[in-house]
C-alpha positions in Angstrom: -17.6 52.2 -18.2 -18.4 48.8 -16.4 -20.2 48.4 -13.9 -20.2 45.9 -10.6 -23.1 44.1 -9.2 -23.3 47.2 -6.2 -21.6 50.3 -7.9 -23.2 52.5 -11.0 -21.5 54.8 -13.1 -22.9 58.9 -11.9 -25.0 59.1 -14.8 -27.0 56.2 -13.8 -27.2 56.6 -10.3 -29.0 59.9 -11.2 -30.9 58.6 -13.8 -32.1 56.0 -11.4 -32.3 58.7 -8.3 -34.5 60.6 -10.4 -36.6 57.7 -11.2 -37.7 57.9 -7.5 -41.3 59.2 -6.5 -42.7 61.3 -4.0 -46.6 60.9 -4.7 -48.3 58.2 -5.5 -46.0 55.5 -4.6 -46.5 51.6 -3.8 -46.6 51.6 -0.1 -48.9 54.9 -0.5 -51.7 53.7 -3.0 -51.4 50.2 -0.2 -52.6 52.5 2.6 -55.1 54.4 -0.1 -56.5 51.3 -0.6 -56.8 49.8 2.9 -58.2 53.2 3.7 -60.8 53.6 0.7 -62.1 50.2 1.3 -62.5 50.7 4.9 -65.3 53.2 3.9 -63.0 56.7 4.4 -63.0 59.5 1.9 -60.2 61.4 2.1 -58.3 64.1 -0.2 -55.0 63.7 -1.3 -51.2 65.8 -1.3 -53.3 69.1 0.6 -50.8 71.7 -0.5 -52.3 74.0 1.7 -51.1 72.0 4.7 -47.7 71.9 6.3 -46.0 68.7 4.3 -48.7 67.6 2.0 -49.7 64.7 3.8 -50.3 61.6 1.4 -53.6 61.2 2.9 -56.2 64.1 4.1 -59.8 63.1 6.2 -60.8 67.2 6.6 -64.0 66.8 8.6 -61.6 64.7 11.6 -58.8 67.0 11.4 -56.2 63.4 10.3 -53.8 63.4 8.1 -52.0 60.3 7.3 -47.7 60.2 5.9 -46.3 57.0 4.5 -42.3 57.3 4.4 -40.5 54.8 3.0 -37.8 53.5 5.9 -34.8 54.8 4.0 -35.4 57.9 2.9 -36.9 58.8 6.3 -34.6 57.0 8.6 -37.0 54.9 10.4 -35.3 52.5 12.7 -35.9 49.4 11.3 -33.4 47.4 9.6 -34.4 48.6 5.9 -34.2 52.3 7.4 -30.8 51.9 9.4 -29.1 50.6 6.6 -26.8 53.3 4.6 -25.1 53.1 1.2 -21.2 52.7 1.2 -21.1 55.4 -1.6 -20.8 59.1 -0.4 -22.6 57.7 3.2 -21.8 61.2 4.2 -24.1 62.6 1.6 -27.1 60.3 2.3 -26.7 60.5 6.2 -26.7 64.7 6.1 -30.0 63.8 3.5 -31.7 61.5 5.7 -31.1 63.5 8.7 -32.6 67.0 6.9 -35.7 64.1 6.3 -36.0 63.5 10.2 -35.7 67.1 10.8 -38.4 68.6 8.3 -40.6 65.7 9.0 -40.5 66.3 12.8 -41.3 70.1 12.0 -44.2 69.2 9.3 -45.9 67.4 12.5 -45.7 70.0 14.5 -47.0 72.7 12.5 -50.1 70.4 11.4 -50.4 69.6 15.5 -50.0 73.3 16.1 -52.7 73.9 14.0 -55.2 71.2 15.4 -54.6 68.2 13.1 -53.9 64.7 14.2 -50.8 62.6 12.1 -50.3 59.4 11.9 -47.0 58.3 10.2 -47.3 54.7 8.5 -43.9 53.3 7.8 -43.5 51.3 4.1 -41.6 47.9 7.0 -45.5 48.0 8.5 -47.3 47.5 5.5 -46.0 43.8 5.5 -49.2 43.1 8.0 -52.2 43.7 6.7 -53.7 43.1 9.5 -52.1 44.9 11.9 -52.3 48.4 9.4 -55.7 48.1 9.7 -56.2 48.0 12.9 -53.9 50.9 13.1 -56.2 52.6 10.5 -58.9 52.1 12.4 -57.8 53.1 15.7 -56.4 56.3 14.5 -59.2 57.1 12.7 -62.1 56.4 15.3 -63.9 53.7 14.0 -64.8 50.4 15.3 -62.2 47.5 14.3 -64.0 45.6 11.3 -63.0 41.7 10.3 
């Protein structure tokens, strides 16, 4: 079968969707980073919390998601953009994201946890994450 510049046979679209992480991804080990050499320890993928958050600081109660802009509709131009194939498909996925990431925050607020969601279009600043960083997490704003 051939394929176009923008259309893949099913086998490789799966082969590719499967490809796709869920831990340990760029824009994640980017905020590990940023984080770890900001001086913060924190534990990773808490399966005993609501979500897993990417990022756990226990003592503080803060848990940190990063959500790539797609699969999490964020409303940036990266997360507003859907695929011409099966868009029904991806907008009923994308919308079950929304809605078991707004639940996930609420349980972990319910139970006395802070979040902070850090979308993958705001990791372009370096800057500006780590001031964000910092502010959520209660430290003073280093150079």
């Amino acid at each position: 079968m051939t394929q176009s510049a923008d259309k893949f046979d099913a086998e490789t679209r799966s082969r590719t969707m499967r490809a796709v992480k869920s831990k340990n991804t760029a824009p994640e080990m980017k905020v590990r980073r940023l984080a770890h050499a900001m001086g913060h320890r924190f534990r990773l993928h808490r399966k005993d919390l609501p979500g897993a958050p990417d990022l756990v600081f226990p003592k503080s109660r803060k848990s940190i998601f990063v959500h790539g802009c797609f699969w999490h509709g964020h409303d940036c131009a990266r997360g507003a953009r859907l695929p011409k194939a099966n868009a029904d498909y991806w907008l009923a996925k994308i919308l079950r994201n929304k809605n078991r990431d707004k639940d996930v925050q609420q349980r972990l607020k319910a139970m006395g946890w802070h979040v902070l969601v850090v979308w993958e279009c705001e990791l372009r600043d370096k800057m500006e994450l780590k001031s964000s960083l910092s502010a959520f997490l209660d430290i003073p704003k280093m150079s």
